[in-house]
KOLMI-432006 format. One record per residue (C-alpha): x, y, z; residue number from 1. Coordinates in steps of 0.02 Angstrom, whole numbers, m for minus. Layout:
! KOLMI-432006
X; Y; Z; NUM
...
This chain:
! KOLMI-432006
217; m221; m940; 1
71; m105; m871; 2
80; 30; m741; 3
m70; 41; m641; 4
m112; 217; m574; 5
m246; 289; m419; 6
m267; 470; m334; 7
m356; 469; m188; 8
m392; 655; m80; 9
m391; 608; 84; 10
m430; 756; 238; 11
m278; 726; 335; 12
m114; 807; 360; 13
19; 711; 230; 14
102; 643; 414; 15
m39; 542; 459; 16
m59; 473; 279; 17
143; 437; 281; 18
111; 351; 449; 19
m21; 236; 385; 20
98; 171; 223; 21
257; 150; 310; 22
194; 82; 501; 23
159; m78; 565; 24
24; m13; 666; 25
m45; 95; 497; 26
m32; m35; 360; 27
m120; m172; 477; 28
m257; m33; 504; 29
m304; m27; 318; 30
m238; m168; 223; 31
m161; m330; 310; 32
m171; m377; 500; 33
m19; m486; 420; 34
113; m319; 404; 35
289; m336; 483; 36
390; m172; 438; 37
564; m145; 452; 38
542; 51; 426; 39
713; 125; 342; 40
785; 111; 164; 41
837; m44; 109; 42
704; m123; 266; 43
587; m244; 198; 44
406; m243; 216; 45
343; m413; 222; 46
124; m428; 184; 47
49; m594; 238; 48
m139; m650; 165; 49
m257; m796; 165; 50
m148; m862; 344; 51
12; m824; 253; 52
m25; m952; 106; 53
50; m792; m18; 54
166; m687; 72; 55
217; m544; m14; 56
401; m479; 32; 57
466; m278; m13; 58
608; m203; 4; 59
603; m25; 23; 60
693; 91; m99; 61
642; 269; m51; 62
595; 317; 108; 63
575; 529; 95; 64
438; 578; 272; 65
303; 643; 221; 66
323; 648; 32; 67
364; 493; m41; 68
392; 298; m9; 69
433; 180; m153; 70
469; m22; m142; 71
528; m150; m247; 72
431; m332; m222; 73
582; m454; m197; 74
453; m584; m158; 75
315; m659; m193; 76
199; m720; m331; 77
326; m724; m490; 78
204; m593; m555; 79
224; m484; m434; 80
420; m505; m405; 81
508; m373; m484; 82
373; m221; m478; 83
388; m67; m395; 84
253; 10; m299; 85
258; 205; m234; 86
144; 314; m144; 87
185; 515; m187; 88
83; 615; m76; 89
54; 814; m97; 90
5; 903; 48; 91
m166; 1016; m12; 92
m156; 1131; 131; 93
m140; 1074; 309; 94
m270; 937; 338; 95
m279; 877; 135; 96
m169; 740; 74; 97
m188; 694; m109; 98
m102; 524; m132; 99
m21; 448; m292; 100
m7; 287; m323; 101
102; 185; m440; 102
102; 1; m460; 103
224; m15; m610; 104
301; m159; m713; 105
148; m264; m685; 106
182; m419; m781; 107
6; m523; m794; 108
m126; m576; m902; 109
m265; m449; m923; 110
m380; m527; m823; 111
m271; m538; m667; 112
m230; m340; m692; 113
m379; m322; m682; 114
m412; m389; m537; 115
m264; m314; m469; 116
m301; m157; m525; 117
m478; m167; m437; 118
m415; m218; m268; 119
m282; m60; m262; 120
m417; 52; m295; 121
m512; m23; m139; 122
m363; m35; m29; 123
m339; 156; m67; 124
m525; 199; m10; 125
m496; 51; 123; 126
m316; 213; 184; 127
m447; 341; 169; 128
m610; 269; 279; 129
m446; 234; 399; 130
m368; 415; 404; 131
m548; 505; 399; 132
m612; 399; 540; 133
m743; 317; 440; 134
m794; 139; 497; 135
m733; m26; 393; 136
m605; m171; 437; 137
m439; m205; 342; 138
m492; m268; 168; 139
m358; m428; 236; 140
m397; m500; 393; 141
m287; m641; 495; 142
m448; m734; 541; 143
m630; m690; 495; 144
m750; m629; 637; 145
């Protein structure tokens, strides 16, 4: 098993950065137009990609505004079913969020963690250029432009 870590500083209050993990409206902003969100504990998060050929299905475990949301991935790829992902955030001072990611119990080969690895470090720039107002599209997109 491997545990795959990221900071990221982003200049925005910890509420906006909550916002954008645990919202429709925010995760489709920064990561998939494909996000349906059931926002409480024990809601799932369901992630759609590639026109939902892998559909990636969380529950979520910890729910704690503006300091901390964890899930469990009940479905999905079988190497992705049974991780837990979590985003800590620590308020700087009033308009600096560092966030914490945690991506743990990855069971691949090296090569796909990797990869994996790779692609949460550019969906965590992909939350910041969101948040700070700077221009990109979701790293996931339903259809391409």
């Amino acid at each position: 098993m491997t545990d795959l870590y990221h900071q990221i500083t982003i200049e925005v209050p910890a509420e906006h950065v909550f916002a954008a993990l645990t919202t429709q409206e925010g995760l489709r902003a920064w990561w998939t137009e494909d996000s349906v969100v059931e926002v409480c504990p024990g809601g799932m998060a369901e992630f759609g990609f590639m026109e939902r050929s892998v559909v990636f299905r969380m529950r979520i475990d910890e729910l704690n505004p503006p300091h901390r949301l964890a899930w469990s991935c009940i479905g999905g790829p079988p190497d992705w079913v049974g991780t837990a992902i979590s985003f800590e955030l620590a308020a700087l001072d009033a308009r600096k969020t560092k966030v914490f990611f945690l991506h743990a119990d990855a069971h691949s080969a090296a090569k796909a963690i990797a990869e994996r690895n790779t692609t949460w470090g550019c969906l965590m720039r992909q939350l910041k250029h969101h948040l700070e107002g700077t221009p990109f599209n979701p790293v996931f997109r339903v259809s391409a432009q």
